[in-house]
C-alpha positions as CSV (number, residue, x, y, z in Angstrom):
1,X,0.0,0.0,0.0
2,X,1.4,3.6,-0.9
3,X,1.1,6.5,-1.4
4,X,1.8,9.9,-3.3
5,X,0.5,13.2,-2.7
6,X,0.4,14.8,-6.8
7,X,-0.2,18.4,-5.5
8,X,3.3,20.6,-6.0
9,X,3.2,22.0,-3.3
10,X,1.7,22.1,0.6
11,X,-1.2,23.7,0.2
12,X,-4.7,23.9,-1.1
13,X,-4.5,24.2,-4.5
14,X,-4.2,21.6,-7.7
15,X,-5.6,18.4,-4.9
16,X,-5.0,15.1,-6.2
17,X,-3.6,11.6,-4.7
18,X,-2.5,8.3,-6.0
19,X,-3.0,5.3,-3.7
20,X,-1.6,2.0,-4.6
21,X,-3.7,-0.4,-2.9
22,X,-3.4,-4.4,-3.5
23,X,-1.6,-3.9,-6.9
24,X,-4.2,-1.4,-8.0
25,X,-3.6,2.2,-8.7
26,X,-6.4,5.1,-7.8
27,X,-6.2,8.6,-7.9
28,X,-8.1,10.7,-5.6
29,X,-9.0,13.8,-7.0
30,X,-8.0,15.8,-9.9
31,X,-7.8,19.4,-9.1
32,X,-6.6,22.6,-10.9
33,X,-5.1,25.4,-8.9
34,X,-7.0,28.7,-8.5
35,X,-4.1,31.7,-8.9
36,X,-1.3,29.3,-11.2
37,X,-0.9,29.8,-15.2
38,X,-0.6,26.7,-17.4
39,X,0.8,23.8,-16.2
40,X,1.9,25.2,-12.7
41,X,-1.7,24.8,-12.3
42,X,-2.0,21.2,-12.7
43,X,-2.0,18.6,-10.0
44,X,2.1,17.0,-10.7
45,X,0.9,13.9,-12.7
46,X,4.7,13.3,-13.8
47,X,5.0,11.6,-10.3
48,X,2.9,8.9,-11.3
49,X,5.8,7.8,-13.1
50,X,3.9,5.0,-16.0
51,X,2.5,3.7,-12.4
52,X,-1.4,1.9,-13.8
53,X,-4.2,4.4,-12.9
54,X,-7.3,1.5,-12.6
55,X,-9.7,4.0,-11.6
56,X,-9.9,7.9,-10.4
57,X,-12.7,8.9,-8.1
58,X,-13.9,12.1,-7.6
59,X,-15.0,13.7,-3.9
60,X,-17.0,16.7,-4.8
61,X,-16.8,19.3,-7.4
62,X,-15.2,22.6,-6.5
63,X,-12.3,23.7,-8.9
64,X,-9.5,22.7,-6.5
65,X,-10.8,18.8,-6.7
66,X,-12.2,18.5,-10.1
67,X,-10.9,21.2,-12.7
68,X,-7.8,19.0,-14.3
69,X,-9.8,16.3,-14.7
70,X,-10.4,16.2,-18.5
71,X,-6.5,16.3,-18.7
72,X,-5.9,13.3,-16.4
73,X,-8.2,11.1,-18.3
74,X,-6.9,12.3,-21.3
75,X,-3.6,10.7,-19.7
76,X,-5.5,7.9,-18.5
77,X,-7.9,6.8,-21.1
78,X,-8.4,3.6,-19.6
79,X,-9.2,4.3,-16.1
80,X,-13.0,4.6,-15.3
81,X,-14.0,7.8,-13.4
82,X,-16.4,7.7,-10.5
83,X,-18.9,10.4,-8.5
84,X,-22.0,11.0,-7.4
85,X,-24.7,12.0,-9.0
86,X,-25.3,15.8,-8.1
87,X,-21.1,15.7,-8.3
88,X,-21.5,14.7,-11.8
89,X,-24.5,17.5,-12.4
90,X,-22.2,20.4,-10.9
91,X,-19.0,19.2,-12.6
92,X,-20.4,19.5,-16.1
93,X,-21.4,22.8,-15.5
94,X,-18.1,23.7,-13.6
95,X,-15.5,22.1,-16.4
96,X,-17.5,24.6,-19.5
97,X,-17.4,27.2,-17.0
98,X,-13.6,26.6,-16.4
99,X,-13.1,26.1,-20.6
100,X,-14.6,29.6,-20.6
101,X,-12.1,31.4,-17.7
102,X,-9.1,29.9,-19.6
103,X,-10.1,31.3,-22.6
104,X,-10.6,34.4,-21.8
105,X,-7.1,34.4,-19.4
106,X,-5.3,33.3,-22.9
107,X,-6.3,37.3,-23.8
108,X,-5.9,38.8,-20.7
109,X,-2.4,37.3,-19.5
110,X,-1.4,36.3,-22.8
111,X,-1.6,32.3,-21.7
112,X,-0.8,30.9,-25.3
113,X,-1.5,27.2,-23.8
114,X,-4.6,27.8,-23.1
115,X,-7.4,26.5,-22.9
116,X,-5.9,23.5,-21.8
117,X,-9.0,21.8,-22.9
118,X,-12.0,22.5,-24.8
119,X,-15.9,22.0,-24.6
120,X,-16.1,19.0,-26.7
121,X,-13.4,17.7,-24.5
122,X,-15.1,18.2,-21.7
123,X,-18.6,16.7,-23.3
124,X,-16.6,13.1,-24.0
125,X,-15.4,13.5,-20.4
126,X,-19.5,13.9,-18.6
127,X,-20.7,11.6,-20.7
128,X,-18.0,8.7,-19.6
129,X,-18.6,9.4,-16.0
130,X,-20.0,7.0,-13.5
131,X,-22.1,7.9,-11.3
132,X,-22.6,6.3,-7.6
133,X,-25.0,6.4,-4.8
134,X,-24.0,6.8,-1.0
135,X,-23.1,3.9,1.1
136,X,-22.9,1.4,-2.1
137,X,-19.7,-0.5,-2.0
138,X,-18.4,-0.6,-5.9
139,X,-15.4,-2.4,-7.3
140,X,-13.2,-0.5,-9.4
141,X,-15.0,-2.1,-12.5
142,X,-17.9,-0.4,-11.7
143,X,-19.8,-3.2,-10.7
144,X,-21.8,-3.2,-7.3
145,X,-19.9,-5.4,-4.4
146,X,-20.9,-6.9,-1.1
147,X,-21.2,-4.8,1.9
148,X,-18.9,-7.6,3.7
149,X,-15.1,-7.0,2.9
150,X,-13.8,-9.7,0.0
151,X,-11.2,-10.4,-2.2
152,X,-11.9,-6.7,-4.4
153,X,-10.7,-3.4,-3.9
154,X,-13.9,-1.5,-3.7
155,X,-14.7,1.6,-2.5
156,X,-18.1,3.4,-1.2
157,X,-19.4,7.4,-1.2
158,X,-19.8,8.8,2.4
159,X,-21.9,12.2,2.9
160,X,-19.4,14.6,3.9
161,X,-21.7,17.5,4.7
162,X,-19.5,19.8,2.4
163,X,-21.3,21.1,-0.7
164,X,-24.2,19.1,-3.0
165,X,-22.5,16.1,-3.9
166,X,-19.7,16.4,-2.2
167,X,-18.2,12.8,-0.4
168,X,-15.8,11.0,1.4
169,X,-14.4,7.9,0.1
170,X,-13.9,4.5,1.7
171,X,-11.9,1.7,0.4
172,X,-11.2,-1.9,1.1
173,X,-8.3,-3.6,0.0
174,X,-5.5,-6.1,1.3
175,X,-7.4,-6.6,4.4
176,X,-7.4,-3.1,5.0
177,X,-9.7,0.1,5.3
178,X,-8.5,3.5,3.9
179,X,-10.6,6.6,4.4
180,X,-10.7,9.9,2.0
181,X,-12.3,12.6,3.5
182,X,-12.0,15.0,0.8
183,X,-13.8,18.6,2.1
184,X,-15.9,17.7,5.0
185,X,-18.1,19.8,7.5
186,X,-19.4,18.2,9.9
187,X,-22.3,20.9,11.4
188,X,-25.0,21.7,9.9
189,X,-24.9,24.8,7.8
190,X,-27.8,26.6,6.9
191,X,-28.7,24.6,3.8
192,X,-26.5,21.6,4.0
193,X,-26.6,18.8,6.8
194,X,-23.3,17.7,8.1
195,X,-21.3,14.8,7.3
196,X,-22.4,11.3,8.1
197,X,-18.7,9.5,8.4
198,X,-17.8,6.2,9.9
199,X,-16.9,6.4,13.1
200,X,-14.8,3.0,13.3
201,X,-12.7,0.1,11.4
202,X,-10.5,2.4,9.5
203,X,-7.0,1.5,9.3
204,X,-5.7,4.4,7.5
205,X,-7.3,8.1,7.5
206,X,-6.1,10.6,4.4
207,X,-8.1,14.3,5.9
208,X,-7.7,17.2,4.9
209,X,-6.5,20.2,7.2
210,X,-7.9,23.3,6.3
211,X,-9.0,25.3,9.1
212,X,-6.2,24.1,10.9
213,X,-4.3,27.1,11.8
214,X,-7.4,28.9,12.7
215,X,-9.3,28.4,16.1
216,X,-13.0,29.6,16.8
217,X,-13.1,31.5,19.5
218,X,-14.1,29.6,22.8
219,X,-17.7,31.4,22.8
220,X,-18.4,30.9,18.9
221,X,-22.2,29.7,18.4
222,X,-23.3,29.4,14.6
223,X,-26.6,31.4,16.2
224,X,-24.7,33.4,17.7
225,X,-22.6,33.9,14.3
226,X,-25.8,34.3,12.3
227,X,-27.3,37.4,15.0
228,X,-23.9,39.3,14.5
229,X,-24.2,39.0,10.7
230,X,-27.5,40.6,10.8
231,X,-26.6,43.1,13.2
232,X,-23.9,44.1,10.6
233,X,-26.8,44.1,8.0
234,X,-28.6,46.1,9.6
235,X,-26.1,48.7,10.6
236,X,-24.6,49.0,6.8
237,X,-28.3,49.8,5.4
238,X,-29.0,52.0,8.4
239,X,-26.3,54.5,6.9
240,X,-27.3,54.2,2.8
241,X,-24.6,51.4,2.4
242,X,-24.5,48.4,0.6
243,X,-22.8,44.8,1.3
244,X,-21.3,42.8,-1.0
245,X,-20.3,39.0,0.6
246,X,-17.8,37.5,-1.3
247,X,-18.4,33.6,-2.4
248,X,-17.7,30.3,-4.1
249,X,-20.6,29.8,-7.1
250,X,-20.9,26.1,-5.6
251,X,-21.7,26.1,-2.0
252,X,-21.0,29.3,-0.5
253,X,-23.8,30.8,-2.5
254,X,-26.5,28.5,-2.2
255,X,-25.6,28.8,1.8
256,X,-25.6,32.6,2.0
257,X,-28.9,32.8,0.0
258,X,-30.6,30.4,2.2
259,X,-29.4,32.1,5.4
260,X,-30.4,35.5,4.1
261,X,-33.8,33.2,3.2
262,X,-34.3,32.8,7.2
263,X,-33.1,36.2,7.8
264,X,-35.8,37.9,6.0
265,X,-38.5,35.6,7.0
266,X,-37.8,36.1,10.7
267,X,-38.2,39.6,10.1
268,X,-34.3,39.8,11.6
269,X,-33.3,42.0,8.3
270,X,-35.4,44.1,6.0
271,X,-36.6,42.1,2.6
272,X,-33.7,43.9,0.3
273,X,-33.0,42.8,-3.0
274,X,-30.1,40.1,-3.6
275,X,-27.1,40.0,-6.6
276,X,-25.5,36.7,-7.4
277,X,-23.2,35.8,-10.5
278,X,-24.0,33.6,-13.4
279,X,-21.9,30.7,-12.6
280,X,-23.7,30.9,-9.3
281,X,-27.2,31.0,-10.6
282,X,-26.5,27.6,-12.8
283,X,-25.4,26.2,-9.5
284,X,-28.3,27.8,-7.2
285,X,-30.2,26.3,-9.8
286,X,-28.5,22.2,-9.8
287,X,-29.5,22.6,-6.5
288,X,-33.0,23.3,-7.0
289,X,-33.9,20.7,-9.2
290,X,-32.2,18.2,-6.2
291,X,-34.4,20.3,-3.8
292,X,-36.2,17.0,-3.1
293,X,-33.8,14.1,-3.0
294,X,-30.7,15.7,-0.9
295,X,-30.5,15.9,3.0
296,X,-31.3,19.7,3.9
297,X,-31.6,21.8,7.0
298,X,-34.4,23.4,5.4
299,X,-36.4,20.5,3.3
300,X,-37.3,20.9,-0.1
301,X,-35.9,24.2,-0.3
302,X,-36.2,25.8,-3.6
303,X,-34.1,29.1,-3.6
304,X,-34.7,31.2,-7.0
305,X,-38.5,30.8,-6.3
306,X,-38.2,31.9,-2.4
307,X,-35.1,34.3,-2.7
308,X,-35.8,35.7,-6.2
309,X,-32.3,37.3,-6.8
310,X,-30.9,39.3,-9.8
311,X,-28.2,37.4,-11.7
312,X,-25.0,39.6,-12.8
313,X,-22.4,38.4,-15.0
314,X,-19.0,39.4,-17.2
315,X,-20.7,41.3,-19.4
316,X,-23.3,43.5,-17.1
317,X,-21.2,44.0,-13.7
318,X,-18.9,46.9,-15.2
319,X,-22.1,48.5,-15.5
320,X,-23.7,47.9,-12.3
321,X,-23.9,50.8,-10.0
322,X,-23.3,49.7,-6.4
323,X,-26.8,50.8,-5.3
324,X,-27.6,51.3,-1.3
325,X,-29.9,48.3,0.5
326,X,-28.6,46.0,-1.8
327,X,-26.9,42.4,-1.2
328,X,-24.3,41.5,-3.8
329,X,-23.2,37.8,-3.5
330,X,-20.6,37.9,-6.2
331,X,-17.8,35.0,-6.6
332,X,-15.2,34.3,-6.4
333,X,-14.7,33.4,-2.6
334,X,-10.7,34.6,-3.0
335,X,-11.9,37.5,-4.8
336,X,-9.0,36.5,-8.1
337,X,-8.4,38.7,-10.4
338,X,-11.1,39.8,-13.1
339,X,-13.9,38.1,-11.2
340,X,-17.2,39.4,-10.4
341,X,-16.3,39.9,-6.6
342,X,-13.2,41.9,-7.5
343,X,-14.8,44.2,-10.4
344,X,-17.8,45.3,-7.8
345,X,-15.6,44.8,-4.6
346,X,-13.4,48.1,-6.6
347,X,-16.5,49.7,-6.7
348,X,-17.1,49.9,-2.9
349,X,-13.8,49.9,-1.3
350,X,-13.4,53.8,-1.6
351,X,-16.9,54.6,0.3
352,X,-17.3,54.9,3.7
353,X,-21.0,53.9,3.7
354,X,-20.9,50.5,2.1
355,X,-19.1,47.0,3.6
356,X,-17.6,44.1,2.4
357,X,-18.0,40.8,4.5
358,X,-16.4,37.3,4.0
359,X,-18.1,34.6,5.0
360,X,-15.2,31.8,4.6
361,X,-12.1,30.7,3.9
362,X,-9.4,33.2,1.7
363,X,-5.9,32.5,0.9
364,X,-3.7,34.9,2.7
365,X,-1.8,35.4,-0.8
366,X,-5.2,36.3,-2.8
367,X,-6.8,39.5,-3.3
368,X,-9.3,38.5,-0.7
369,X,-6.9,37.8,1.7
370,X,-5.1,41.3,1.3
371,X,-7.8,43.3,1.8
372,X,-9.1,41.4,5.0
373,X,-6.0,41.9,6.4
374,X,-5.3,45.5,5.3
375,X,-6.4,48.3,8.1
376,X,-8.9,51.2,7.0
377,X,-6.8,54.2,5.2
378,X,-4.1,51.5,3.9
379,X,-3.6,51.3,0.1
380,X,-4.9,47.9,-1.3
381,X,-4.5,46.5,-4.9
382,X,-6.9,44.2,-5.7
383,X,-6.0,43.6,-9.6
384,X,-2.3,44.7,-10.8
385,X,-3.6,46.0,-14.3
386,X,-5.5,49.1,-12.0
387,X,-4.8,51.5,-9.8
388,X,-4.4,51.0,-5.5
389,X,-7.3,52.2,-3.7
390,X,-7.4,53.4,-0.5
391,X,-9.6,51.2,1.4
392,X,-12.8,53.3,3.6
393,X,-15.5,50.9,3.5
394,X,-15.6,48.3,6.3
395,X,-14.7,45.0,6.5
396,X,-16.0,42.6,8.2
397,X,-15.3,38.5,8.9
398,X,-17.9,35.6,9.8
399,X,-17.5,32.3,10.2
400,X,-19.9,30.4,7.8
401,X,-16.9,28.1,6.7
402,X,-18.5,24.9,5.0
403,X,-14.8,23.1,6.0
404,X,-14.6,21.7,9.8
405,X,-13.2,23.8,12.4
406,X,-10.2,22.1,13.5
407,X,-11.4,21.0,17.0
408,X,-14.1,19.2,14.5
409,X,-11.3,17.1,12.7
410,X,-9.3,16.4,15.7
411,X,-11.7,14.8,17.3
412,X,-12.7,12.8,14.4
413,X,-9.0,11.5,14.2
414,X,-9.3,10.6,17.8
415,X,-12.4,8.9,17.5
416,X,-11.3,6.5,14.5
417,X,-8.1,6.0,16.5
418,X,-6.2,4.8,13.1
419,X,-2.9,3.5,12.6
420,X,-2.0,5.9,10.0
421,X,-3.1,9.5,9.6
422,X,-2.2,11.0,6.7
423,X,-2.8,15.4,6.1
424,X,-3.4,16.8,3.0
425,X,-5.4,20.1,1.8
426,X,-4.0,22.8,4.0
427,X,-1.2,25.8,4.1
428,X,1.7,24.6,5.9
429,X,0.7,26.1,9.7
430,X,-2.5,24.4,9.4
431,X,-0.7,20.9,8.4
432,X,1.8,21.6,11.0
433,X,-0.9,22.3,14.2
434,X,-3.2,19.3,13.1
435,X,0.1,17.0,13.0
436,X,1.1,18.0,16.3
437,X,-2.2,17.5,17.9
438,X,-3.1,14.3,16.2
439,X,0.7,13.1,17.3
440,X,-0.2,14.7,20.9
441,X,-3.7,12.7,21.2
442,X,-3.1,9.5,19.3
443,X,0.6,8.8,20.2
444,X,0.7,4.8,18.9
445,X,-0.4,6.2,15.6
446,X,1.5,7.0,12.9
447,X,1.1,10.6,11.4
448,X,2.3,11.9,8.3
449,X,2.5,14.9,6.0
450,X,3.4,13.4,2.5
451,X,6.2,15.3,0.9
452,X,4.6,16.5,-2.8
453,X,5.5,13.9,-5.5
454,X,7.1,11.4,-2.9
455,X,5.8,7.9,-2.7
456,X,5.0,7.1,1.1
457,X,5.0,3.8,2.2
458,X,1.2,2.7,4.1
């Protein structure tokens, strides 16, 4: 059994892993990295090294897990690719989507590789996919296997509470259990019901670390969490500002709207009217037509016919006047370069009376990160092709995270008590706290932070 961890470096960007199980070869993810150019962007498939790829399964569909994916099985035509079902709906979207970011980034940065695929790639890519129910053990033929451990490698999807779709993976092989988290959360968000994990046999436990250099403070209370964001509301519209809450298209959005959805029907804010993206509206609207067979806090919520918001895009947010009592859920989440978040988040950075509020996770490095660090009067740059702005609206940070808090993780290490813990999917100071409180807590086990393209012995 071994292993190789493909992303270049240790962080959250390009994820993918190989894991050589019983003389079998799967890759676990197959990501593409959110701020790199060309292949600097691409998970390090060179490390599989003519290694066989039997099969390559798929946790959930964000960029950072999915977006390489047409190039891997270009690579590795041979290997069937396996997801679940609203996974499969979202990634479709997601890969034209990502067709249509590189083409546009071969103009604006002059990128003469890209796209690094097309549209009719990514068609013959969806239409080869397999898709899988939860809890349904498979073999890496895609046929169904016995819920009792045999002779197979097989492998089963495990709600991880993370976005529509999203899962962890378990495998059996050699007599042993490995377990994939991919993203997980396991609270309830407003929308999305936490993960449903097993809680025992695993052997070996691959999780990912991404909140690990960031605590909660001792009083935090989602309520709690949710009272201060309104609050905030409140207080921006109070003065003839607007808010614009930078988000991920899949997940962040559809968690926001819904939580805005309470908001207004408890009265708790005033019924304002709501921006989103396009890329966000085809996902808001995935989500809707799984309204009915997905676990949700809120059952059968449908959000476009309950919410109503306006959709902006590429070609109408230059436009858009940033008007007062407004809500502008714009992605991306990082707030990169030349998205919607970044265009409108120019507009409001320079007046006093509007805010901007993250509600997740943002690379220190990325134009997000900057400006939620920067204090009020300081000179930010959001996009190096304009000018620095001084930055007079507020900021403001709340934790609506749809990753686990790190106390969350830890204990789910503990509990499984493996003999091998493996971290992946974190900056290095999150790796570095969860490996020395998992080596703290569980001092017979083994953990380990895989070096990027080094095979690791299991």
């Amino acid at each position: 059994m071994n292993f190789i961890n493909l992303t270049r470096r240790t962080e959250i960007g390009a994820n993918s892993y190989f894991l050589g199980l019983d003389g079998k070869g799967i890759v676990l993810d197959s990501g593409m990295h959110p701020k790199e150019i060309g292949d600097e962007a691409l998970p390090n498939f060179a490390a599989l090294n003519g290694r066989p790829v039997d099969a390559i399964v798929l946790s959930h569909a964000h960029l950072d897990h999915i977006g390489s994916l047409p190039i891997l099985m270009r690579q590795q035509s041979q290997a069937p690719v396996f997801m679940t079902s609203a996974t499969a709906q979202i990634g479709d979207a997601l890969l034209h989507n990502s067709v249509n970011v590189m083409t546009r980034q071969r103009e604006e940065v002059g990128a003469a590789i890209y796209p690094l695929y097309g549209h009719r790639e990514a068609d013959r890519a969806v239409r080869s996919w397999r898709q899988c129910p939860l809890r349904q053990p498979i073999t890496l033929a895609g046929e169904r296997s016995s819920v009792e451990p045999n002779e197979q490698v097989d492998f089963q999807f495990w709600d991880a509470g993370h976005v529509l779709g999203a899962a962890g993976v378990l495998l059996r092989g050699e007599g042993r259990t490995i377990f994939y988290t991919g993203d997980v959360n396991f609270n309830d968000q407003a929308l999305t019901k936490g993960a449903h994990f097993p809680d025992a046999g695993v052997d070996v436990l691959i999780i990912e670390t991404t909140h690990g250099a960031t605590p909660l403070p001792e009083d935090f209370s989602r309520k709690s969490e949710e009272g201060r964001f309104a609050a905030a509301l409140n207080r921006v519209f109070a003065r003839g500002g607007c808010v614009m809450v930078p988000v991920f298209a899949l997940g962040k959005t559809q968690e926001i709207l819904t939580l805005l959805y309470q908001l207004k029907r408890a009265q708790t804010i005033p019924d304002v009217p709501i921006y989103i993206g396009g890329l966000s509206a085809k996902m808001t609207t995935i989500y809707d037509r799984r309204a009915s067979d997905t676990a949700r806090v809120v059952p059968r919520l449908e959000l476009f016919p309950e919410v109503q918001p306006f959709v902006l895009n590429s070609k109408t947010i230059r436009d858009a006047p940033a008007k007062p009592g407004r809500i502008y859920a714009l992605s991306s989440g990082m707030m990169t370069q030349k998205t919607l978040s970044n265009i409108f988040g120019r507009k409001l950075m320079e007046n006093p009376l509007d805010a901007i509020f993250f509600v997740g996770y943002a690379d220190p490095a990325s134009p997000a990160g900057l400006l939620r660090a920067a204090a009020a009067g300081n000179l930010v740059s959001l996009d190096e092709d304009e000018p620095a702005q001084t930055l007079r609206c507020e900021v403001g940070q709340f934790q609506f995270s749809s990753h686990a808090p790190r106390l969350s993780l830890l204990s789910y290490i503990e509990k499984l008590a493996p003999k091998k813990v493996v971290l992946v999917h974190g900056d290095p100071p999150a790796v570095e706290w969860m490996r020395s409180a998992a080596a703290e807590a569980l001092p017979n086990s083994e953990i380990l932070v895989p070096p990027p393209g080094v095979e690791i012995d299991l």
